[in-house]
C-alpha positions, -999 to 999 in steps of 0.1 A, spaced: -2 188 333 -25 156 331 -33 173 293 8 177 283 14 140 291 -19 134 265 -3 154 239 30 140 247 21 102 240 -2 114 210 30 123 197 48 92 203 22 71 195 23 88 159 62 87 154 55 50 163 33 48 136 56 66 113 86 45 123 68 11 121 58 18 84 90 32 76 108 -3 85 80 -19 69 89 -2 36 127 -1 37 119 -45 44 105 -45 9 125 -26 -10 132 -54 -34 101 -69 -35 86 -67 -70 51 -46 -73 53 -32 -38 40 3 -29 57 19 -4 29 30 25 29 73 34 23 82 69 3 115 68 -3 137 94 -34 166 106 -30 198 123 -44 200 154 -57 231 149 -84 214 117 -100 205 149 -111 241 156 -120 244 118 -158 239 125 -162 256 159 -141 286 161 -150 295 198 -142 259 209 -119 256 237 -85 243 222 -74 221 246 -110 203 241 -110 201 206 -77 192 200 -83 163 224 -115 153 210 -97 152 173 -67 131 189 -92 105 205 -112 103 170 -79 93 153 -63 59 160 -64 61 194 -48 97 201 -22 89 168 -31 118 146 -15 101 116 -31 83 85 -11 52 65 -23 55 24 -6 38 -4 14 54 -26 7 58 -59 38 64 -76 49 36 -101 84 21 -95 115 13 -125 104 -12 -149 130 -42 -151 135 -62 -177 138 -99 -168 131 -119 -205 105 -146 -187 78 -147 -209 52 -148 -180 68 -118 -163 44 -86 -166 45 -49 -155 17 -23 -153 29 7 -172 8 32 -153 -23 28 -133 -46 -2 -123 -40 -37 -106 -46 -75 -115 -72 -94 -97 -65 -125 -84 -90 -142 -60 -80 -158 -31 -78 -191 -13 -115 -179 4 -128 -171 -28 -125 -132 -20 -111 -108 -48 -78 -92 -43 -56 -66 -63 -18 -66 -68 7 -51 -94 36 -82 -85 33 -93 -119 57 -129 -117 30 -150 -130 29 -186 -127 8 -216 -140 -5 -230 -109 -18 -270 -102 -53 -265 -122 -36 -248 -154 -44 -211 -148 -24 -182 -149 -17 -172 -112 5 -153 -88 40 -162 -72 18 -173 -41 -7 -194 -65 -39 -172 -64 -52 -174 -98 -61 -141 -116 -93 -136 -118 -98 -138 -157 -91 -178 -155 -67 -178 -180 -64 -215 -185 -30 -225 -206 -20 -257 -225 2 -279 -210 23 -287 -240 26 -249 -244 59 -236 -265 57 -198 -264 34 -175 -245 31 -136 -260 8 -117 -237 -1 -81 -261 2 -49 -247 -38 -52 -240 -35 -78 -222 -41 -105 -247 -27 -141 -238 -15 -163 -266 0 -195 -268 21 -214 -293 18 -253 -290 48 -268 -306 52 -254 -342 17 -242 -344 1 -209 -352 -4 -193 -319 -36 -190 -306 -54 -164 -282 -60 -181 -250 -74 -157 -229 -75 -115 -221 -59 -101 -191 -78 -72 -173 -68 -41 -152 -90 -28 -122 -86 5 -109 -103 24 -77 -110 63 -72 -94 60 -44 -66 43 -35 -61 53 1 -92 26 6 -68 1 -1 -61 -23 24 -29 -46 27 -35 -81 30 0 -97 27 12 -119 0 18 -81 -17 -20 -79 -25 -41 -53 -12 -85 -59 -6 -107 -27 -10 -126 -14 15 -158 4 10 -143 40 7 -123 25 -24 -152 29 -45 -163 11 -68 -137 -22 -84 -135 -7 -126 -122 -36 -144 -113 -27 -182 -86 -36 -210 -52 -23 -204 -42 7 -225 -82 23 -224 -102 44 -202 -73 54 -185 -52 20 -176 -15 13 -178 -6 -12 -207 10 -43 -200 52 -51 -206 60 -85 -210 92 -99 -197 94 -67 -172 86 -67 -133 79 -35 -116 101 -27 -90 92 -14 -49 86 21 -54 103 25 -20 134 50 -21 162 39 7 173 72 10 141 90 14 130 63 40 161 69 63 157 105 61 123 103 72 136 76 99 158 102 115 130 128 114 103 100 130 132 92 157 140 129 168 101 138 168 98 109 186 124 120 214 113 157 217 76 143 224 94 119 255 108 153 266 75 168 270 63 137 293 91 138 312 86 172 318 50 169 327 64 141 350 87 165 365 61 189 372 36 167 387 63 154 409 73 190 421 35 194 425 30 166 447 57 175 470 46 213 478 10 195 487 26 174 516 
């Protein structure tokens, strides 16, 4: 019985996790460049995968208490790019496909994000909404008329009635994995070590999306799906709180036949 209340509140404690990242979506469903996180769950029985003969009970707690806890569940990124929206502001971009800008942060630390409203921040570079540079340096003029930024990424800038010139070439970075991505607020995500390795390249080659001026991407996030999966999460939830109930139940009735 002590075993059912285990695999009760693994249960919960998973549902939590599923309902906590559902909210956390459906919160930034408008926010530009944001990837919706995927709760994704393993069978118990992958624990008895290796060791046929293995008790059940044992295995399947030994897997639970490997996983977050008891919560047999696993938050990734998804990768699914959202609706391209035009906006007209010149230092608007969207990816068109796969890869991230760089920025660095306030720690001098990289970061990755695809919330393209870019900014000219205090020292003159190109930056994001929140004022982390990119990590190209992109350093505009201040008496700057018209910005083009190229489907490569190229940046150029117009200076009054002057021939534009090329001030500076914007880079995507992609990751082998993207489930090694780790959200770090501010929409931008850091890699940990099972990212692989950070490939930086020009946008349109060796795979990359190509950059859309005057667009923002929007939150891949669908409402619909999220409240569907909300329901799900919330009865899953309850049937697990039956089985410790239950188990409660039992353990009471237990207790009163020893006295």
């Amino acid at each position: 019985m002590y075993q059912a209340l285990e695999i009760g509140a693994t249960g919960m404690r998973a549902q939590q996790t599923q309902i906590d990242t559902i909210a956390h979506n459906v919160a930034n469903v408008n926010t530009a460049g944001f990837r919706r996180a995927v709760v994704s769950f393993a069978e118990v029985s992958a624990a008895l995968a290796g060791n046929p003969s293995a008790d059940l009970l044992q295995a399947a707690r030994s897997q639970l208490l490997a996983r977050n806890a008891g919560a047999m569940a696993n938050v990734s990124m998804s990768s699914d790019v959202g609706e391209m929206k035009q906006t007209g502001v010149a230092l608007d971009v969207a990816i068109d496909g796969t890869g991230f800008l760089e920025v660095v942060r306030a720690d001098g630390t990289p970061a990755y994000t695809r919330a393209g409203a870019l900014q000219v921040n205090a020292e003159g570079l190109l930056a994001t909404a929140d004022g982390s540079p990119l990590a190209a340096r992109i350093a505009m003029p201040p008496d700057a008329t018209a910005i083009r930024i190229a489907a490569d990424g190229r940046v150029f800038a117009a200076v009054d009635d002057t021939a534009e010139m090329e001030v500076g070439q914007l880079e995507l970075v992609s990751f082998s994995n993207l489930d090694g991505l780790l959200a770090a607020g501010d929409n931008q995500y850091v890699a940990a070590p099972q990212a692989g390795e950070a490939r930086a390249g020009i946008p349109g080659t060796e795979g990359l999306g190509t950059i859309r001026q005057g667009y923002l991407e929007s939150s891949n996030v669908q409402l619909i799906d999220e409240l569907v999966s909300l329901m799900l999460a919330q009865r899953a939830f309850e049937m697990n709180s039956k089985i410790v109930q239950a188990a409660d139940q039992m353990m009471a009735i237990t207790n009163g036949l020893v006295r």
